[in-house]
C-alpha positions as CSV (number, residue, x, y, z in Angstrom):
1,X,-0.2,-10.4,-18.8
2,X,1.3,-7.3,-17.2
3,X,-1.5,-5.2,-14.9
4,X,0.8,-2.2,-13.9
5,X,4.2,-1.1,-15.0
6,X,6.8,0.6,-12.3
7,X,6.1,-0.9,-8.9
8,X,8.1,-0.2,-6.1
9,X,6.0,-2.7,-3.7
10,X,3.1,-4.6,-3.7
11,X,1.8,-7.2,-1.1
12,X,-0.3,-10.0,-1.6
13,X,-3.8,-10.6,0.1
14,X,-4.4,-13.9,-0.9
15,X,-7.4,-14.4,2.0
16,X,-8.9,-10.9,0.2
17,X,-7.8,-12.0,-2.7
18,X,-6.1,-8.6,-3.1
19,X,-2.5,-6.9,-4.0
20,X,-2.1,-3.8,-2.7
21,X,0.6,-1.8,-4.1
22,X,2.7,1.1,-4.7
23,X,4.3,3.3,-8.0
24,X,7.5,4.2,-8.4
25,X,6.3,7.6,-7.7
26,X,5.5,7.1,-4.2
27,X,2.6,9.4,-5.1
28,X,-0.9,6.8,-4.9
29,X,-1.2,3.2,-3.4
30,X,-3.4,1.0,-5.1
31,X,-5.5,-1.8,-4.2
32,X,-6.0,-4.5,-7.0
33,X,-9.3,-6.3,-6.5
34,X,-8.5,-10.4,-7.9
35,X,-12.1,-11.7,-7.0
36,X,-14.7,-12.8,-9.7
37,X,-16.5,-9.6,-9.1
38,X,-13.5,-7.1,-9.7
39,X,-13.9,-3.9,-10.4
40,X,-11.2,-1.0,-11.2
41,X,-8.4,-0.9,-9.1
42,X,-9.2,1.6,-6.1
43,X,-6.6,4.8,-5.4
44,X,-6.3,5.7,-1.7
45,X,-5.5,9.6,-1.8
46,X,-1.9,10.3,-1.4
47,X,-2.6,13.5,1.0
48,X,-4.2,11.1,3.7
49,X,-1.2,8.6,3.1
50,X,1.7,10.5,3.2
51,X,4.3,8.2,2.5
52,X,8.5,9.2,3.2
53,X,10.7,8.5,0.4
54,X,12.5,6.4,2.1
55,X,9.8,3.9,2.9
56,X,10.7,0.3,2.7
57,X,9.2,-3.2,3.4
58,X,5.6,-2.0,3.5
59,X,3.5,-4.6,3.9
60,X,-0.5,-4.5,4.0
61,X,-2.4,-5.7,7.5
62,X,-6.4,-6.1,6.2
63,X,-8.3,-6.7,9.4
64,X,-6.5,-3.8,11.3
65,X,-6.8,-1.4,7.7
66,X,-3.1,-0.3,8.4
67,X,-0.2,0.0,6.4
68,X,3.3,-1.4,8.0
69,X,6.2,-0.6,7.1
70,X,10.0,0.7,7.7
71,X,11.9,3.8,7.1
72,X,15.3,4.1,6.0
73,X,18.6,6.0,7.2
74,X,16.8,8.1,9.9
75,X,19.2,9.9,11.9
76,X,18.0,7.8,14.9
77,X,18.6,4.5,12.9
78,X,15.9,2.2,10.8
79,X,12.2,2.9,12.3
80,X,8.7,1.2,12.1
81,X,6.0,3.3,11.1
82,X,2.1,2.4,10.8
83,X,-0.2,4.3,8.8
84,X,-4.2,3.7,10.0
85,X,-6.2,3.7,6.5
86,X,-9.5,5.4,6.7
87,X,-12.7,3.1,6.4
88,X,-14.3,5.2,3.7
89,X,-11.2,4.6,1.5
90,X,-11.4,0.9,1.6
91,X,-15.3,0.6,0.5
């Protein structure tokens, strides 16, 4: 069974029984609800994520509601961001 079609990353919540993940786009990240009581998928508006398009290993961090990850071929060199997701996005 295929769920969604062009994803550039996704990262399992297995505790939350949840995958977060991102298009190919780069334009919305998901969250994919696995538990019995599912509902649709929420989208977590891309103005108050702005993601680079050089984003890479993101990776999802539940009980802090951030967003980890790493950027790519900065003039500096490789960085670690963190992006602090909003409470009322996550409800």
């Amino acid at each position: 069974m295929v769920l969604h079609k062009n994803i550039a990353w996704s990262n399992a919540l297995s505790i939350y029984h949840q995958i977060a993940y991102l298009g190919t786009s780069k334009q919305v990240i998901r969250k994919l609800d696995l538990s019995e009581s599912s509902t649709a998928p929420e989208t977590l508006d891309p103005v108050m994520l702005p993601l680079p398009d050089n984003a890479s290993d993101m990776s999802w961090s539940p009980m802090q509601n951030q967003i980890v990850y790493t950027t790519d071929a900065q003039p500096s060199g490789n960085e670690f961001r963190v992006i602090n997701v909003p409470d009322e996005l996550l409800q």
